[in-house]
C-alpha positions as CSV (number, residue, x, y, z in Angstrom):
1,X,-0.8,-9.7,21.9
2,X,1.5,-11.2,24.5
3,X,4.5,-13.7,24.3
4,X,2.5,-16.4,25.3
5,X,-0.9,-15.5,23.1
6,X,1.9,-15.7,20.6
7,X,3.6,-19.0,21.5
8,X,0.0,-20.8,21.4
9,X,-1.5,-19.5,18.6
10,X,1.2,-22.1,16.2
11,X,1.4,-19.8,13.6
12,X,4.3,-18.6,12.8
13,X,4.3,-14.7,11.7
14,X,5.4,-13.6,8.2
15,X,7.1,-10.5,9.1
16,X,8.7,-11.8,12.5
17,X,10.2,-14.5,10.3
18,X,11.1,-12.1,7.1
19,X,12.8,-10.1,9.5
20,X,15.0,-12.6,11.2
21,X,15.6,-14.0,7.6
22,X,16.8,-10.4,6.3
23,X,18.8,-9.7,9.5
24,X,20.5,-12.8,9.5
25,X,21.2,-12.6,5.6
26,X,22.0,-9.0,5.8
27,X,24.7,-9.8,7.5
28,X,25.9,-12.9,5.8
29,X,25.5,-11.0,3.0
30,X,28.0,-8.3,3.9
31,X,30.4,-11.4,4.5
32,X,30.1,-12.5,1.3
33,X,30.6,-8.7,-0.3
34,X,34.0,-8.2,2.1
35,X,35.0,-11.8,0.6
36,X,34.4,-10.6,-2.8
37,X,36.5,-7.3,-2.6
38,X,39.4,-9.9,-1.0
39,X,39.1,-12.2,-3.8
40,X,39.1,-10.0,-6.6
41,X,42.6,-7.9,-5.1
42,X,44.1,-11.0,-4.7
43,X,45.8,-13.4,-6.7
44,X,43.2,-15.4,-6.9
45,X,41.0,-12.5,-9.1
46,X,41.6,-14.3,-12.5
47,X,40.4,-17.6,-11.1
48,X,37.3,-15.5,-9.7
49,X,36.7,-13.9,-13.3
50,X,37.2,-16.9,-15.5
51,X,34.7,-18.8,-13.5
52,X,32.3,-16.2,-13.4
53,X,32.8,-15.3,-16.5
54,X,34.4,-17.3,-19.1
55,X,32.7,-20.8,-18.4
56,X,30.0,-21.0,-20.8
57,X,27.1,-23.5,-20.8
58,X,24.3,-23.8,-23.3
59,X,22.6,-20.7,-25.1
60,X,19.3,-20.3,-24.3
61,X,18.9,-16.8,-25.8
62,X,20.2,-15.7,-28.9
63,X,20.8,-12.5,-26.8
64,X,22.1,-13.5,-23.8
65,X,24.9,-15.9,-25.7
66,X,26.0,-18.8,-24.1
67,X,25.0,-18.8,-20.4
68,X,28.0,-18.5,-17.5
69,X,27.9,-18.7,-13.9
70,X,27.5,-15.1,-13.9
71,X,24.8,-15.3,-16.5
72,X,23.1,-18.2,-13.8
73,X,22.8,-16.2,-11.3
74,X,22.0,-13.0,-12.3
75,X,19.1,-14.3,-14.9
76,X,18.3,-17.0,-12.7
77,X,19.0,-17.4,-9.1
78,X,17.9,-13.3,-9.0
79,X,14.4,-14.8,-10.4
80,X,13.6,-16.6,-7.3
81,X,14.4,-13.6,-5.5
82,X,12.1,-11.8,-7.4
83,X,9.4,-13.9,-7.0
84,X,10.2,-13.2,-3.4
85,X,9.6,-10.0,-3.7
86,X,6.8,-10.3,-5.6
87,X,5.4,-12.7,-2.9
88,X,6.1,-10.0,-0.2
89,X,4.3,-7.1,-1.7
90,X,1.2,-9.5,-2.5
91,X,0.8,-9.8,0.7
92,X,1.6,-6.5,2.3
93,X,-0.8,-5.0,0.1
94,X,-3.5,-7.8,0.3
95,X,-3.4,-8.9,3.7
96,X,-0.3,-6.5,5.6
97,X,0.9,-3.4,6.7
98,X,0.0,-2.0,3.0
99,X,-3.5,-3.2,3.0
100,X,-4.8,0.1,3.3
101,X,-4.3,3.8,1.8
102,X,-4.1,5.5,5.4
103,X,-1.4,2.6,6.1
104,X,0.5,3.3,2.4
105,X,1.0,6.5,2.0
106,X,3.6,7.8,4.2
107,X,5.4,4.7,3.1
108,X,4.7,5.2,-0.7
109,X,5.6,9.0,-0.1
110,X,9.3,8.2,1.7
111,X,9.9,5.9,-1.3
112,X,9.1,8.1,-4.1
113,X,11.2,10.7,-2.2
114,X,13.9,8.4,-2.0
115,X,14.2,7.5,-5.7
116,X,13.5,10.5,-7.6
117,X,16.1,12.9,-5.1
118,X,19.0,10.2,-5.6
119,X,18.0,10.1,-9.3
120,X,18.7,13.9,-9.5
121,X,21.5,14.1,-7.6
122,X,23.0,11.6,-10.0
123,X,21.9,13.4,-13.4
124,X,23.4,16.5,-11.6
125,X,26.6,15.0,-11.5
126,X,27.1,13.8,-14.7
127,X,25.2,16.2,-16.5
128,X,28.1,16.9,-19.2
129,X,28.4,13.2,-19.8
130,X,25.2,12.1,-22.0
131,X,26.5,8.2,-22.1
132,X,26.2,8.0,-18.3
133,X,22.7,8.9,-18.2
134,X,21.1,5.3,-18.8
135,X,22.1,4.8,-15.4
136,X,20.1,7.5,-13.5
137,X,18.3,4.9,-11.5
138,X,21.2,3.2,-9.9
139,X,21.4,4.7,-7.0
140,X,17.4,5.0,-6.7
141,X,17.1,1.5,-4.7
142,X,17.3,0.0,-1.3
143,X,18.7,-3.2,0.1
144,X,16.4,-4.5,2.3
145,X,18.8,-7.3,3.4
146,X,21.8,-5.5,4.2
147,X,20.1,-2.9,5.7
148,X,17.8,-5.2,8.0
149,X,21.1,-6.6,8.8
150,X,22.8,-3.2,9.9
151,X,19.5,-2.7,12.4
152,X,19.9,-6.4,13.8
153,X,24.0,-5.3,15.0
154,X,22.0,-2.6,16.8
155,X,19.5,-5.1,18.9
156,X,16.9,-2.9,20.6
157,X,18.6,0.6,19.9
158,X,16.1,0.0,17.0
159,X,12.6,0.6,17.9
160,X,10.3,-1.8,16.1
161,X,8.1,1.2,14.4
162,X,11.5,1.9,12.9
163,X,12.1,-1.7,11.6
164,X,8.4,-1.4,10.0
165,X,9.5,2.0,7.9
166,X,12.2,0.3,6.8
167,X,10.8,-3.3,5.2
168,X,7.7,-0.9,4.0
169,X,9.4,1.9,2.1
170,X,12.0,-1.0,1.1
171,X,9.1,-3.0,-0.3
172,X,7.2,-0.1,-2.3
173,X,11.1,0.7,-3.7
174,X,11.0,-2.5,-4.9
175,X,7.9,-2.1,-6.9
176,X,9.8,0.9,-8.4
177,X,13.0,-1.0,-8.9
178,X,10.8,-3.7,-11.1
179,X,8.6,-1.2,-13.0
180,X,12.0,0.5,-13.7
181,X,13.7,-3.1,-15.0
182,X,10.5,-3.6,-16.7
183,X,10.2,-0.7,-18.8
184,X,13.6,1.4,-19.1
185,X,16.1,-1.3,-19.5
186,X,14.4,-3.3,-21.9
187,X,16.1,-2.6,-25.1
188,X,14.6,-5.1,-28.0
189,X,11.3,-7.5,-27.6
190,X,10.8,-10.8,-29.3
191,X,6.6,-10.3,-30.0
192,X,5.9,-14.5,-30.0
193,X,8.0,-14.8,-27.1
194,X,5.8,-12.4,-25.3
195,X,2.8,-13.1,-26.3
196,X,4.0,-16.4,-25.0
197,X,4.7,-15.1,-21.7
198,X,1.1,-13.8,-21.6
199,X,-0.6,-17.2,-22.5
200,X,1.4,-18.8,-19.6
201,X,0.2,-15.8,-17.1
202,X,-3.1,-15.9,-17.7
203,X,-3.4,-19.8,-17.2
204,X,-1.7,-19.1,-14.0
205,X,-4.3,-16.0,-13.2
206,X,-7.1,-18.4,-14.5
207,X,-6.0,-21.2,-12.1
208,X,-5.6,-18.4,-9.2
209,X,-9.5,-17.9,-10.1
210,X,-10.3,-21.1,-10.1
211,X,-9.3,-21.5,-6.9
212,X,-6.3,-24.3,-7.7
213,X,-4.3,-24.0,-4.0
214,X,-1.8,-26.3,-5.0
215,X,1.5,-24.9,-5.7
216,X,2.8,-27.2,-8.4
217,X,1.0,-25.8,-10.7
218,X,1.9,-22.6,-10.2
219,X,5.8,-23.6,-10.1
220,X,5.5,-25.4,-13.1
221,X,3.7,-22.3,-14.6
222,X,6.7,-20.0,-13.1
223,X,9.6,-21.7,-15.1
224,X,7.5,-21.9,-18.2
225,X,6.8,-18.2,-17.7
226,X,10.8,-17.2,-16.9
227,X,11.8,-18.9,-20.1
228,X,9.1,-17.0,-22.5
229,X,10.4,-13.5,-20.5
230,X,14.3,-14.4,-21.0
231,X,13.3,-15.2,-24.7
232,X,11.6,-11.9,-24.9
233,X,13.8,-9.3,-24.0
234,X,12.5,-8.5,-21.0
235,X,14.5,-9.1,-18.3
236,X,13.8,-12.9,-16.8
237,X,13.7,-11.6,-13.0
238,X,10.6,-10.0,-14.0
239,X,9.2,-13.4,-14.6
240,X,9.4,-14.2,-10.7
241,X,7.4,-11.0,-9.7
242,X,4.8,-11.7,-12.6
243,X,4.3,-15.0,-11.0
244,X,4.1,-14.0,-7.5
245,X,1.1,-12.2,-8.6
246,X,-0.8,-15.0,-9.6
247,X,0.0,-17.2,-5.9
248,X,-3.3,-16.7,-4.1
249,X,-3.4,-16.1,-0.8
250,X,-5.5,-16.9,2.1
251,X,-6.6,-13.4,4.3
252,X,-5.8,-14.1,8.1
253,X,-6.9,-10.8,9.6
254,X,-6.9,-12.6,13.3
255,X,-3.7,-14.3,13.1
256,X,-0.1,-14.0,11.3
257,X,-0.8,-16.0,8.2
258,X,-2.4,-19.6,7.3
259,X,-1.2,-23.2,6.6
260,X,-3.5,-23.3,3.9
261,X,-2.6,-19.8,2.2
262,X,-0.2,-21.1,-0.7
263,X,1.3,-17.5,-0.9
264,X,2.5,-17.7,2.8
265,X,3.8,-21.6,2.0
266,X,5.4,-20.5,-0.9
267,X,6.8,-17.8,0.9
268,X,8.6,-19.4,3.7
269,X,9.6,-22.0,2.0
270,X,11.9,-19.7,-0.5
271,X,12.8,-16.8,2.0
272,X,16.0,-19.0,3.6
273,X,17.2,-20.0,0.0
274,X,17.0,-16.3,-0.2
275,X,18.6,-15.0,2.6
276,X,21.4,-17.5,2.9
277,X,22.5,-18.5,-0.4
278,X,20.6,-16.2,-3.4
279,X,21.2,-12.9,-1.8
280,X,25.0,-13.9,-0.2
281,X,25.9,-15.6,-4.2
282,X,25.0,-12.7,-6.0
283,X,26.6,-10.5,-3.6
284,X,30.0,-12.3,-4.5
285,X,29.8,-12.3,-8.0
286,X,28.8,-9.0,-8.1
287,X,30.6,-7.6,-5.7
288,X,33.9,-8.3,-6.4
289,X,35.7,-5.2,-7.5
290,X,40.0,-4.9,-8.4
291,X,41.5,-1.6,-7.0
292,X,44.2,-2.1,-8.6
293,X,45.0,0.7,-10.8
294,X,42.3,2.7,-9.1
295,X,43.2,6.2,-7.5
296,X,41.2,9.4,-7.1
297,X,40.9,10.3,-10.7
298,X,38.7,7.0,-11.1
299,X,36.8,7.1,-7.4
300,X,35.8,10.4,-8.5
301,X,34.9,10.1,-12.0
302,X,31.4,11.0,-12.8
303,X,29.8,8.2,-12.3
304,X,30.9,6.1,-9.5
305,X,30.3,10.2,-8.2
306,X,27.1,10.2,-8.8
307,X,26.1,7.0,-7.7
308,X,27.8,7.7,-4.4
309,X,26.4,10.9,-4.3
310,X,23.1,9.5,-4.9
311,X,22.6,7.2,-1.9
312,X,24.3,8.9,0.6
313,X,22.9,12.2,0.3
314,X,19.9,11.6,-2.0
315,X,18.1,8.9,-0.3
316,X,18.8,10.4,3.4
317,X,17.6,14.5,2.2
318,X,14.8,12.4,0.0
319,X,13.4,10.2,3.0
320,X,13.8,12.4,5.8
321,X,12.5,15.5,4.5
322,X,9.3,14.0,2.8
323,X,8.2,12.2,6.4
324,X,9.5,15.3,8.2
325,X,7.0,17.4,5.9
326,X,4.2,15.0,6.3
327,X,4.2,14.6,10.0
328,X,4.2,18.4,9.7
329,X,1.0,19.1,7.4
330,X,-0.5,15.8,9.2
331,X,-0.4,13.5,6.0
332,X,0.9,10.9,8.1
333,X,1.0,10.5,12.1
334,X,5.3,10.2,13.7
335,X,6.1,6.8,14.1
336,X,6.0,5.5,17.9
337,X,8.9,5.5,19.6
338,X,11.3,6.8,17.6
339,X,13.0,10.0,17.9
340,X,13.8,12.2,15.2
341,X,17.2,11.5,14.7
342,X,16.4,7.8,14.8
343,X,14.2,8.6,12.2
344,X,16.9,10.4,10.0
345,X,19.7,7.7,11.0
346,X,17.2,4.9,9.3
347,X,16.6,7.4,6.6
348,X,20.4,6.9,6.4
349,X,20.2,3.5,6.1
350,X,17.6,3.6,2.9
351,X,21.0,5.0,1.0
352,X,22.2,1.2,1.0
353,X,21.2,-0.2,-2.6
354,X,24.0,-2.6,-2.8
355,X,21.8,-6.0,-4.4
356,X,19.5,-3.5,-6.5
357,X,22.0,-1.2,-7.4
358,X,24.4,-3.6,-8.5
359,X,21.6,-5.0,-10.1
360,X,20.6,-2.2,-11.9
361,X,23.9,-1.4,-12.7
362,X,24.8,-4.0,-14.9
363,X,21.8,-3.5,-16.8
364,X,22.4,-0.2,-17.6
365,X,25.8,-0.7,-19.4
366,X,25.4,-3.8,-20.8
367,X,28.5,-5.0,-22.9
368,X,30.9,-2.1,-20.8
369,X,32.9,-3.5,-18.0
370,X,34.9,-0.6,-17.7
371,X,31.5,1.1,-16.5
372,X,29.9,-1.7,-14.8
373,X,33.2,-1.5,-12.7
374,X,32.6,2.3,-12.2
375,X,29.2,1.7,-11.5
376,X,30.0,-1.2,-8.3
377,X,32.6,1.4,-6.9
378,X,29.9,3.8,-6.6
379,X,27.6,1.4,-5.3
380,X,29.8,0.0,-2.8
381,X,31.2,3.7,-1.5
382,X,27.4,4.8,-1.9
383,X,26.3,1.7,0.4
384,X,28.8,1.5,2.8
385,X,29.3,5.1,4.1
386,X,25.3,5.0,4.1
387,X,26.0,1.8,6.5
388,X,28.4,3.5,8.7
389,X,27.0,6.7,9.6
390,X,23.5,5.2,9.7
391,X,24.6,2.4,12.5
392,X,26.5,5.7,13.5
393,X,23.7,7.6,14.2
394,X,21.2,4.7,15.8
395,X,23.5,3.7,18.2
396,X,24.5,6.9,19.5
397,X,21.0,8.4,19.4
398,X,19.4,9.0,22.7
399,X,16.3,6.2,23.2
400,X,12.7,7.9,23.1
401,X,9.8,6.7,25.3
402,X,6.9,5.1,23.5
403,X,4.7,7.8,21.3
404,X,1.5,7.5,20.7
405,X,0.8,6.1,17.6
406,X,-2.1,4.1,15.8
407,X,-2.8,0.7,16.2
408,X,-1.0,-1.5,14.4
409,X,-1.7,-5.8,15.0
410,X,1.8,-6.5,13.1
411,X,3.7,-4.2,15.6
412,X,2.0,-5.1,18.5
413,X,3.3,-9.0,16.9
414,X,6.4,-7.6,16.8
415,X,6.9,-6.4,20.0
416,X,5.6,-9.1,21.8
417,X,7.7,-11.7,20.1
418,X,11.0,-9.8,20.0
């Protein structure tokens, strides 16, 4: 489709506009981490604590305690970008790049790679310390954000088939990264509180089926929903996906996406909070780690180690070497344009978990600071060398002329409107 087939048509595409959003917030929210690390080995750190931490508000669960800024944002900002997520694989697997098993599975393949190898790597590490083990999946995740953002400093040194790997083997480690929230690190459930959370879902399934397209409803539905999860002991952000699922959508297999699919309103409506102000928050209360005190011993204890370890080498040899071996056997067809070392520089990239990791992180050692501040330092060293020598790699690597590869409408899109 041309520039100008584009520029009439008035509809504005989904992917063009999550990639922008992600660029532009991946790099806004590598501001925010750098502020972060400033903050907190400066004098201002016990300012930057006590608010985070120490301000409480009212207790909405007897588990939870009162509820800080920290508490706020991680419990309930995260669950609007949740339901972002959720929103995005709807509609990559309904009416996307997903919507098909030929168009799935060399993405599903890279991302189940790319979790279980980090995930190994990790348990290798810190196999003679059994305590450390609950937090086997933190380095199993991707940023999509920050690593969106890394690929927009490179401009077009980034083929568009490699942006496309990217958001889809991002996505489909999302859906891991939820399943993993959902089942492993929830510890006790409140039964009425869940069963709760079930009445409210299947109202909103039932008004999906009914075909209500207002999104009201459906908002009204989603708070209802994250209260009953945060009373039940499972984690609140999975209130966001769970809701997501019920937002119907519209198919537009001749055009972007549709005014009148409520999925796609709902969707750009919430990805800017996302990008600019979600993402970039959490990033800064999360990321803010002290170094003070800090020296080799504790950058290369076992777990910080093994986190590190995890992304950077885990996700690249998990990634690469599973899309290497399918183009091989012919599971999958190469993706056009990209050479590959582009190919294993964006495999690189992959190793950047930062927002999940962190995420992750603090779930798995609930209650231990001194881990949870282990856990960021492997995060962060994880993340960024993954950054580096994956921007490293793309904008050294000699450009490749166009391969042949299958038609795709969203790339063609892409191409003809970036």
């Amino acid at each position: 489709m041309s520039s100008e087939k584009v520029a009439r048509s008035g509809s504005h595409s989904a992917l063009r506009d999550f990639l922008e959003n992600e660029a532009a917030g991946g790099i806004l929210l590598m501001v925010a981490a750098a502020l972060a690390m400033i903050v907190a080995n400066s004098p201002l750190y016990d300012m930057y604590h006590h608010f985070l931490h120490e301000l409480e508000g009212p207790t909405l669960s007897k588990k939870l305690g009162p509820m800080t800024p920290h508490l706020w944002i991680n419990d309930g900002l995260m669950a609007i970008f949740f339901m972002l997520v959720g929103l995005e694989i709807k509609r990559e697997f309904v009416d996307g790049r997903l919507n098909t098993w030929e168009r799935r599975r060399l993405p599903v393949l890279a991302a189940a790679a790319g979790m279980a190898v980090p995930a190994l790597f990790f348990m290798v590490i810190v196999k003679d310390s059994p305590e450390l083990y609950n937090g086997w999946a933190i380095p199993a995740a991707t940023d999509i954000a920050f690593a969106i953002g890394v690929l927009a400093l490179l401009g077009p040194r980034a083929p568009a088939s490699l942006k496309l790997f990217l958001v889809t083997v991002a996505i489909v480690d999302d859906m891991g990264a939820v399943a993993i929230i959902a089942l492993v690190y929830t510890a006790e459930i409140n039964g009425a509180a869940l069963l709760a959370s079930a009445v409210i879902l299947g109202a909103m399934y039932t008004m999906n089926k009914a075909g209500v397209l207002k999104l009201w409803p459906y908002l009204i539905g989603a708070v209802l929903l994250w209260y009953a999860v945060l009373m039940s002991g499972v984690h609140a952000t999975i209130a966001g996906v769970l809701a997501a699922m019920t937002i119907p959508i519209v198919r537009t297999p001749t055009s972007p996406d549709a005014e009148e699919s409520p999925l796609h309103r709902l969707e750009h409506a919430i990805a800017p909070w996302s990008a600019f102000l979600i993402v970039p928050v959490f990033g800064f209360a999360n990321a803010g780690v002290s170094l003070e005190g800090i020296g080799f011993n504790e950058i290369f204890a076992p777990l910080p180690l093994g986190i590190a370890a995890g992304l950077f080498f885990g996700k690249q040899l998990g990634i690469f070497a599973s899309v290497w071996i399918a183009v091989k056997i012919g599971f999958a067809g190469r993706l056009g344009g990209a050479s590959w070392l582009q190919v294993y520089g964006v495999s690189m990239l992959c190793g950047i978990g930062f927002t999940m990791s962190l995420f992750i992180g603090a779930l798995a050692f609930p209650g231990n600071e001194l881990l949870i501040e282990e856990a960021k330092i492997g995060v962060l060293g994880g993340s960024f060398l993954s950054a580096i020598v994956g921007y490293c790699i793309l904008r050294f690597a000699p450009q490749e002329k166009e391969l042949e590869a299958p038609e795709n409408p969203e790339t063609d899109q892409l191409k003809a409107t970036t």
